[in-house]
Every structure is written in structure tokens, then in C-alpha cells.
Biotite code that builds the C-alpha atoms (Angstrom):
import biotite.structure as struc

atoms = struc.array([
    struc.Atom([110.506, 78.221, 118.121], chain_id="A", res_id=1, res_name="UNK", atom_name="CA", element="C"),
    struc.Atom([108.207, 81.436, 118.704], chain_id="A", res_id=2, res_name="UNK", atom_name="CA", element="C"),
    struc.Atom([107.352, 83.051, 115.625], chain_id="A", res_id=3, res_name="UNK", atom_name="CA", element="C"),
    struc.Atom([106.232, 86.543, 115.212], chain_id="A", res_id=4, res_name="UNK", atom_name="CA", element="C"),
    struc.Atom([104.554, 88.215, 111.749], chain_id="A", res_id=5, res_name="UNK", atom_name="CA", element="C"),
    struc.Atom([102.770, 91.516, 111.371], chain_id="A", res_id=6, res_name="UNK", atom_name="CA", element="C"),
    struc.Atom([100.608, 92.889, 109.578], chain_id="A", res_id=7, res_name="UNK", atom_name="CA", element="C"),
    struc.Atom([98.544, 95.936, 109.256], chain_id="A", res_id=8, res_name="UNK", atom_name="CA", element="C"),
    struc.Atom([100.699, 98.866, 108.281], chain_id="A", res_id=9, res_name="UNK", atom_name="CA", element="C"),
    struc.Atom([100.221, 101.202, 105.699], chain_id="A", res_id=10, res_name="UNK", atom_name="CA", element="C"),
    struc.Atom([100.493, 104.805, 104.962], chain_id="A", res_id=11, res_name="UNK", atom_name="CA", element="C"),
    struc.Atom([97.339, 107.163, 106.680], chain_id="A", res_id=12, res_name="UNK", atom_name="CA", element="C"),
    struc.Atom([96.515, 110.916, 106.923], chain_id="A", res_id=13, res_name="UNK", atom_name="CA", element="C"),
    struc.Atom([96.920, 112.303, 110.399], chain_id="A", res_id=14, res_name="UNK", atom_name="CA", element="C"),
    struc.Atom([94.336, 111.865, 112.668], chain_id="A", res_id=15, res_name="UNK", atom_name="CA", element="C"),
    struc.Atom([93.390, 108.652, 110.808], chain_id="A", res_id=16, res_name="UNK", atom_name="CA", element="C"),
    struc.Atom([93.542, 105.019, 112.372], chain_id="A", res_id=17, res_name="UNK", atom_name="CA", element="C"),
    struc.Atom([94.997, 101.794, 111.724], chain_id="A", res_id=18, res_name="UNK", atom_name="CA", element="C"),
    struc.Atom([95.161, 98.403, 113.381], chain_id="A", res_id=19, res_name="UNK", atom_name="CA", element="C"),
    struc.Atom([98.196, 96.181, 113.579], chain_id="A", res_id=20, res_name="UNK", atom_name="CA", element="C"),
    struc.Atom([97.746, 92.638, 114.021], chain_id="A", res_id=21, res_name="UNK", atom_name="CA", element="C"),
    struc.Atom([100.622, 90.373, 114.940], chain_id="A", res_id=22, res_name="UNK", atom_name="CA", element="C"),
    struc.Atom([99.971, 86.287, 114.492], chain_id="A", res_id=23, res_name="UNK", atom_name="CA", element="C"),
    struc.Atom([101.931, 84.892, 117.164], chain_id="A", res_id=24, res_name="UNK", atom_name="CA", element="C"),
    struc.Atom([103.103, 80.512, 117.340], chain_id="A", res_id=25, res_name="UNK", atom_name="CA", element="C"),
    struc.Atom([105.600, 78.316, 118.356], chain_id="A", res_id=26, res_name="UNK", atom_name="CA", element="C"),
    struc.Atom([104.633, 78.185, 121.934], chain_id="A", res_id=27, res_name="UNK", atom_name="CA", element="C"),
    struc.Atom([102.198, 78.372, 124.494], chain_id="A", res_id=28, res_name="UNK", atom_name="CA", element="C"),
    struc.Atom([101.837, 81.826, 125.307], chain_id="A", res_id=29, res_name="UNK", atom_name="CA", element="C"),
    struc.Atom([100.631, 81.664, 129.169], chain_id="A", res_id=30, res_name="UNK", atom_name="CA", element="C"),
    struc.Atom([103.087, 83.806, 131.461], chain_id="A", res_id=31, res_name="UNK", atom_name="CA", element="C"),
    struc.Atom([104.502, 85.201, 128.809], chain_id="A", res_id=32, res_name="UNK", atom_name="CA", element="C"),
    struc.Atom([103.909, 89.216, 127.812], chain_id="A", res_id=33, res_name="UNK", atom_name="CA", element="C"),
    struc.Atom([103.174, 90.660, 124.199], chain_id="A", res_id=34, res_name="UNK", atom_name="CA", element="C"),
    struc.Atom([104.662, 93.807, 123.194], chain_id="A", res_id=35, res_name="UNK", atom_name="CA", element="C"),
    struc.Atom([104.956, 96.886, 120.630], chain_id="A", res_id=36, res_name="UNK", atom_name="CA", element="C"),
    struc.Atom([107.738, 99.292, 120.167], chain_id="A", res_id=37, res_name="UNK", atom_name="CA", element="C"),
    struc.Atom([108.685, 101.009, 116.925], chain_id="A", res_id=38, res_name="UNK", atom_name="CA", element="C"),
    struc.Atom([111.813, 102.551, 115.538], chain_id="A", res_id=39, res_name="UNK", atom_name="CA", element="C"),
    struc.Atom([111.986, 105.654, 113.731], chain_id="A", res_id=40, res_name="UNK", atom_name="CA", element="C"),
    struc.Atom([115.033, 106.392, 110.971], chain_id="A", res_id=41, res_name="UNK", atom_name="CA", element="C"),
    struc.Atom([117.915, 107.451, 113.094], chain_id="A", res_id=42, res_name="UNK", atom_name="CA", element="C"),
    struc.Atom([116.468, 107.140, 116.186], chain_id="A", res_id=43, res_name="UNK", atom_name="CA", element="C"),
    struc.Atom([116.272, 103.309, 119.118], chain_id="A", res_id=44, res_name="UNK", atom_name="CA", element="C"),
    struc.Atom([113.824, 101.220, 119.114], chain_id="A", res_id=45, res_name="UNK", atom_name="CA", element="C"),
    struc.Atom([111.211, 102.662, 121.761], chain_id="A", res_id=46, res_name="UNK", atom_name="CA", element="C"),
    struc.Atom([108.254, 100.583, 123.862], chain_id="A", res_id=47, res_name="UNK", atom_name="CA", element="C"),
    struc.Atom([105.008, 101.600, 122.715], chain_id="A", res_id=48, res_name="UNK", atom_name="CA", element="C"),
    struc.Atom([102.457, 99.535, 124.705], chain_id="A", res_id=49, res_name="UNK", atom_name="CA", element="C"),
    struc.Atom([102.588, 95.965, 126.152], chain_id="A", res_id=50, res_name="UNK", atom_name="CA", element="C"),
    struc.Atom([100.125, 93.209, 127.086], chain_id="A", res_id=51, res_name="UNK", atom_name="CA", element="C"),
    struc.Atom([100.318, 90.268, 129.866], chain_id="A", res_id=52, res_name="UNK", atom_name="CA", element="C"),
    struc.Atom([98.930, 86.923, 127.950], chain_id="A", res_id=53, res_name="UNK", atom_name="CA", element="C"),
    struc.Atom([97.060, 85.213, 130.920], chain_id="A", res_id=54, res_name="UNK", atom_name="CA", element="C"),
    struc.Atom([95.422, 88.376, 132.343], chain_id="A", res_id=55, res_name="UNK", atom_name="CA", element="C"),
    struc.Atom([95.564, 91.059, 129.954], chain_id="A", res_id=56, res_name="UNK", atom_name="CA", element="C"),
    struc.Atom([96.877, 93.543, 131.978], chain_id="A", res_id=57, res_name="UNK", atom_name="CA", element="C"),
    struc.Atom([98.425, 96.707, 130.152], chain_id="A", res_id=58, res_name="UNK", atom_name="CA", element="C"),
    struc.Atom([100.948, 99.242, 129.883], chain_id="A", res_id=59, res_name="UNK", atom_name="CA", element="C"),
    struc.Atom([101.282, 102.493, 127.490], chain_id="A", res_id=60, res_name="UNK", atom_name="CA", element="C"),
    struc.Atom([103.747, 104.833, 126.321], chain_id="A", res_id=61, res_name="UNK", atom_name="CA", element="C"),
    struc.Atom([103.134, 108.097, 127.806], chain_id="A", res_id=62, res_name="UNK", atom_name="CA", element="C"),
    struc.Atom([103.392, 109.364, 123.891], chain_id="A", res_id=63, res_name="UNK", atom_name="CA", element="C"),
    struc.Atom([100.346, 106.869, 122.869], chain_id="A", res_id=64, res_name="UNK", atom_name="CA", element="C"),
    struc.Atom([97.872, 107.009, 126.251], chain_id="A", res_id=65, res_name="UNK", atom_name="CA", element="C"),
    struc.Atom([94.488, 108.047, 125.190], chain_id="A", res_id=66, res_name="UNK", atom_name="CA", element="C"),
    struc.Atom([95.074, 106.921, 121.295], chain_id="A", res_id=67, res_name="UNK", atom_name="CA", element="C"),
    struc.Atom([96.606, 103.235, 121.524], chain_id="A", res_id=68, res_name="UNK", atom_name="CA", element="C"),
    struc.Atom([94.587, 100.408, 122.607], chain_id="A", res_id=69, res_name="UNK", atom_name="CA", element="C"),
    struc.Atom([96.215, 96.950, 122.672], chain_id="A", res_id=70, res_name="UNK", atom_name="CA", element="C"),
    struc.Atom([94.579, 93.301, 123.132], chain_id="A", res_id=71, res_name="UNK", atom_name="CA", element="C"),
    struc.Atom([95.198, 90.085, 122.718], chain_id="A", res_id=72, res_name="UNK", atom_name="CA", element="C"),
    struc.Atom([92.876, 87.092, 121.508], chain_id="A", res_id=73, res_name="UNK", atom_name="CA", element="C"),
    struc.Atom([93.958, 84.139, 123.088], chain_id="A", res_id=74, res_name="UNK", atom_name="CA", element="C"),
    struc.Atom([92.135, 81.410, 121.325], chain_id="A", res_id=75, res_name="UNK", atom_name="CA", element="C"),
    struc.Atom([93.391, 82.773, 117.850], chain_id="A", res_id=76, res_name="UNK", atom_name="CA", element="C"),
    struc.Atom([96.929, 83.546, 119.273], chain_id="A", res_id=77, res_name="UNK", atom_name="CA", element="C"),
    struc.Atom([96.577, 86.878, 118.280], chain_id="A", res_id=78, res_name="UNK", atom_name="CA", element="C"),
    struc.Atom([98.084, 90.833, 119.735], chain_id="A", res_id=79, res_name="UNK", atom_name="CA", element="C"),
    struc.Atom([96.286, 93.948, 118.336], chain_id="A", res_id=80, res_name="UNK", atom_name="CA", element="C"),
    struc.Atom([97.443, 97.435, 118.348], chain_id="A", res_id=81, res_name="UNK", atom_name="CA", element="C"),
    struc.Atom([94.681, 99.485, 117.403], chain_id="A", res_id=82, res_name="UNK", atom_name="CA", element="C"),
    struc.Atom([96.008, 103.102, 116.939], chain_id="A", res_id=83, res_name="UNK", atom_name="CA", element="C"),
    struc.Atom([93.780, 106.283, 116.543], chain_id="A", res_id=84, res_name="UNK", atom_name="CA", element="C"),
    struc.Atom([94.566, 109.782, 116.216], chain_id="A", res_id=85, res_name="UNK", atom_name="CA", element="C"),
    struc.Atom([97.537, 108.904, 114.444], chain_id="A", res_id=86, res_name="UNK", atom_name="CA", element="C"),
    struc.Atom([100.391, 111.808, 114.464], chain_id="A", res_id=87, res_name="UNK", atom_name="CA", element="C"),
    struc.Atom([102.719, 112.015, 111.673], chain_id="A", res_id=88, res_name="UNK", atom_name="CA", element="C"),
    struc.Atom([105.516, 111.525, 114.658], chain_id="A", res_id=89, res_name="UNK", atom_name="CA", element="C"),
    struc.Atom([103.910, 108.062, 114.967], chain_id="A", res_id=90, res_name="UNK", atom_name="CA", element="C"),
    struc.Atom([105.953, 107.260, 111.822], chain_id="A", res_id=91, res_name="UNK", atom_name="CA", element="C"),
    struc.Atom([108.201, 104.162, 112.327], chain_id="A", res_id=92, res_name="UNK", atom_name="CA", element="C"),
    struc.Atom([108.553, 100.372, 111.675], chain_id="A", res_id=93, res_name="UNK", atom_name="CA", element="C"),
    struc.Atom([106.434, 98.837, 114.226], chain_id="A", res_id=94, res_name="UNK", atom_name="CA", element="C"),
    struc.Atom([107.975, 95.153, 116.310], chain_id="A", res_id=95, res_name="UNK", atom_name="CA", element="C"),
    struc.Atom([105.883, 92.868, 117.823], chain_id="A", res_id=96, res_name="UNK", atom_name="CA", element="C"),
    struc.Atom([107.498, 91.150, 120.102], chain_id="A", res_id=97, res_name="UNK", atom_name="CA", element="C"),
    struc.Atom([107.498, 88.683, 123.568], chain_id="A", res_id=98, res_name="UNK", atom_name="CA", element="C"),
    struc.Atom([108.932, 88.162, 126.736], chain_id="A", res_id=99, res_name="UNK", atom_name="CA", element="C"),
    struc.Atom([108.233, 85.123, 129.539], chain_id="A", res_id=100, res_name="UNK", atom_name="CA", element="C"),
    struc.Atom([107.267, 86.941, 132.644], chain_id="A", res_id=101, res_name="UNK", atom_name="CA", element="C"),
    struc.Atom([105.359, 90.169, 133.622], chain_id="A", res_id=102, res_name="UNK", atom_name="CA", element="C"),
    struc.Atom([105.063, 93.684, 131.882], chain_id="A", res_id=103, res_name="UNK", atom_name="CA", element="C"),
    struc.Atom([108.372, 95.644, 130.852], chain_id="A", res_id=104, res_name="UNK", atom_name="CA", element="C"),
    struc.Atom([108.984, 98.701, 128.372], chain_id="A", res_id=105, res_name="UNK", atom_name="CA", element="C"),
    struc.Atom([113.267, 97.990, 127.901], chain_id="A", res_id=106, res_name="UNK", atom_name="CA", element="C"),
    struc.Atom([113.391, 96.171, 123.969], chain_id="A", res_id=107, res_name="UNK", atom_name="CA", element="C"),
    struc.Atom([116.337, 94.349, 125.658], chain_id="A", res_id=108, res_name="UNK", atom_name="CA", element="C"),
    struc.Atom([114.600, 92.216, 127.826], chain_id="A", res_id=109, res_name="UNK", atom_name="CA", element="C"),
    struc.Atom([112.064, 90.712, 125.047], chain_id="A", res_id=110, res_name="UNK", atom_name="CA", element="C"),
    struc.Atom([113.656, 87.671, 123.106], chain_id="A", res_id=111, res_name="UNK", atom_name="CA", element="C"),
    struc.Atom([111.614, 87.207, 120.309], chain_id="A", res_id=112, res_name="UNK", atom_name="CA", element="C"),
    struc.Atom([110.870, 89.831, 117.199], chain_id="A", res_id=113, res_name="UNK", atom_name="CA", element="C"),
    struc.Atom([108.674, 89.711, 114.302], chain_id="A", res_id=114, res_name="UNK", atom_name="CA", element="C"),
    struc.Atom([110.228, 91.126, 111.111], chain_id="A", res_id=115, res_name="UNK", atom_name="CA", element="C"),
    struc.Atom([107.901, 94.699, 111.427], chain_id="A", res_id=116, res_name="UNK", atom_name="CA", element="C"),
    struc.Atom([105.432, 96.369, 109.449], chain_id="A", res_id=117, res_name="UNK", atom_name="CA", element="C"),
    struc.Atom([105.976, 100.422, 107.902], chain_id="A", res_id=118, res_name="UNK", atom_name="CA", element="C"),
    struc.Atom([103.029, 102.692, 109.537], chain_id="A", res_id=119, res_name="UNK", atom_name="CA", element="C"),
    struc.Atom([103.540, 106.205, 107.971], chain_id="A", res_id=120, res_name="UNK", atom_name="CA", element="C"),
    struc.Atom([101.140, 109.252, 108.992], chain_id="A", res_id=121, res_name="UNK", atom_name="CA", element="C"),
    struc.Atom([101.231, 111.857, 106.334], chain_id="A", res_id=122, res_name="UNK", atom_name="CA", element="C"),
    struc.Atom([100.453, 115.492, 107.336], chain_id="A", res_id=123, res_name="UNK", atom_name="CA", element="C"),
])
């Protein structure tokens, strides 16, 4: 059974950084893509950026090009999203989450979810 637990959150000024980690087990994670989204009070859940395990190809929100780098470290089974030049719209619980097969930004077509960590950009 995949499991899925982040860490990382916090509350941060605007134009500060922070770096989410999410610990990722129960499987072998080869063919099978990593991704972020978030969800804001009153508003879906929304992709942020997503990683491909074998090759590490990416994708971004249009919102987060330019300030949100994500990686992966396969021999610690790990998915980073390093976030810079935080806005206090970047406010949200941010998911972790996977998929088997290639990159895709709908929350509806990933199957497993970690439980989410508060990231709060004060202005």
C-alpha cells in the first residue's frame, strides 16, 4: 500500500522560501509520476507541479513557473518542492500525491494522497 507523508510547511513572509519534502513507500516507484497540488479555503484542489519517477521529466503550473522547482531522489524515495518567491496567494494545504503512468495536472487521475502540510505566506 503506497504511503504518502509531508512535511515542510510552515508560515513565511512573502518573497521568502520553503521546501516541502514528501517521504514516499509502499511500492516501487518506476513508471509511476509524483505530484503537488494545493487547495485553498473555498476553492478545488489545483496541480501545482509534477515529476516522472524514472526520468525526471517535469511539468509546472503556469502560476508557479520561474519560482517552483520540483525533484525527486530516487534512492531515498523522496519528492521535493522547493518554492521561492513565495506570494501570499500561494497560501493552501499542499498534497503530495502519485499516479502509474506519465505526467498529468487533473487531481482525479492520481490515486494516492498524503494527508498535506499548511504553507501560509504572510504579507
Amino acid at each position: 500500500q503506497v504511503q504518502l507523508v509531508e512535511s515542510g510547511g510552515g508560515l513565511v513572509q512573502a518573497g521568502g522560501s520553503l521546501r516541502l519534502s514528501c517521504a514516499a513507500s509502499g511500492r516501487t516507484f518506476g513508471g509511476y509520476t509524483m505530484g503537488w497540488f494545493r487547495q485553498a479555503p473555498g476553492k478545488e484542489r489545483e496541480f501545482v507541479a509534477a515529476i516522472t519517477w524514472t526520468v525526471g521529466n517535469t511539468a509546472y503550473a503556469d502560476s508557479v513557473k520561474g519560482r517552483f522547482t520540483i525533484s525527486r531522489d530516487k534512492t531515498k524515495n523522496m519528492v521535493y518542492l522547493q518554492m521561492n518567491s513565495l506570494k501570499p496567494e500561494d497560501t493552501a494545504v499542499y498534497y503530495c500525491a502519485t499516479r502509474s503512468g506519465f505526467l498529468r495536472n487533473d487531481p482525479w487521475e492520481y490515486d494516492s494522497w498524503g494527508q498535506g502540510t499548511q504553507v501560509t505566506v504572510s504579507s
